[in-house]
C-alpha positions as CSV (number, residue, x, y, z in Angstrom):
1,X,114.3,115.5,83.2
2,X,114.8,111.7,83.6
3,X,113.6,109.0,81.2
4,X,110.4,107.1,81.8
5,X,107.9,104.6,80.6
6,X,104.6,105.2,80.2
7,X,102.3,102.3,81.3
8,X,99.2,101.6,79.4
9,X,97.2,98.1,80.1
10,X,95.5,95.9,77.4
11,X,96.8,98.0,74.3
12,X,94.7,100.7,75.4
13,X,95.8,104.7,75.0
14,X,95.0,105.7,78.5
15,X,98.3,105.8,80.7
16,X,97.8,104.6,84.4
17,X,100.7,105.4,85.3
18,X,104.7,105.4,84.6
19,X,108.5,103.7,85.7
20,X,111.6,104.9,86.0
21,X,113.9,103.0,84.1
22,X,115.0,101.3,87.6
23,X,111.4,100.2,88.4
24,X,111.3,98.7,84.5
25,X,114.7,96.9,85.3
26,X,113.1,95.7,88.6
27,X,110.0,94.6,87.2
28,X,111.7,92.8,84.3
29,X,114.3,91.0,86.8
30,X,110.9,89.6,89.1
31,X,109.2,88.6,86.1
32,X,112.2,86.5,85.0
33,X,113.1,85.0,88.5
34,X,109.5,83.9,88.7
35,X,109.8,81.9,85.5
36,X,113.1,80.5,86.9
37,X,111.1,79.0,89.8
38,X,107.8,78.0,88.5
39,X,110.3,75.5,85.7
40,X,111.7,74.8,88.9
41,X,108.3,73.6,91.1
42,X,107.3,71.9,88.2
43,X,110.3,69.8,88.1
44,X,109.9,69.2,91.7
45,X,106.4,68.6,91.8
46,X,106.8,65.8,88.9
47,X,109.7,64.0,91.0
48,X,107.4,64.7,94.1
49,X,104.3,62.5,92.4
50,X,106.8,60.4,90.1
51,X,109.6,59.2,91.9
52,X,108.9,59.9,95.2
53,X,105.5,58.5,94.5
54,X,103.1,60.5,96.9
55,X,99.5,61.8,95.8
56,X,99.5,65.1,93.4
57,X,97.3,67.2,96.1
58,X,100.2,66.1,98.9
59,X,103.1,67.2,96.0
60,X,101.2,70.9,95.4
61,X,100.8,71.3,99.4
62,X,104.4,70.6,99.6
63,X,105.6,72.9,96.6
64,X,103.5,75.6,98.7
65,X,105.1,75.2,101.3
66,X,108.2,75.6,99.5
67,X,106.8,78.9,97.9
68,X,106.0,80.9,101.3
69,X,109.2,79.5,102.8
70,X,111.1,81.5,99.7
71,X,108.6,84.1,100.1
72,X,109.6,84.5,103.6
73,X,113.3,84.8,103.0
């Protein structure tokens, strides 16, 4: 027998389904790296539309761009 965690959405009781410790670890480690970068776009996008001084709808295309490049990789 191996640990596990049941998963149950919105408080409710019914499981829909379980992790292994690894896939909790996993999940925990993407949730965190997609913090990381979304502080990170919005600093971009704020020099982007700041400093740089181009339009906000220019910036998000940009930071887009940016996103399915690191997708990508």
């Amino acid at each position: 027998m191996k640990p596990f965690l049941t998963i149950a959405i919105g408080g409710g009781t019914e499981p829909v389904g379980q992790w292994t410790v690894a896939d909790a670890r996993g999940h925990a480690s993407h949730v965190m790296g997609a913090v990381v970068v979304a502080d990170l776009d919005a600093a971009y996008h704020r020099v982007l539309i700041g400093a740089v001084g181009i339009e906000d709808a220019k910036a998000r295309n940009v930071i887009e761009d940016i996103a399915k490049h690191r997708d990508d990789q």
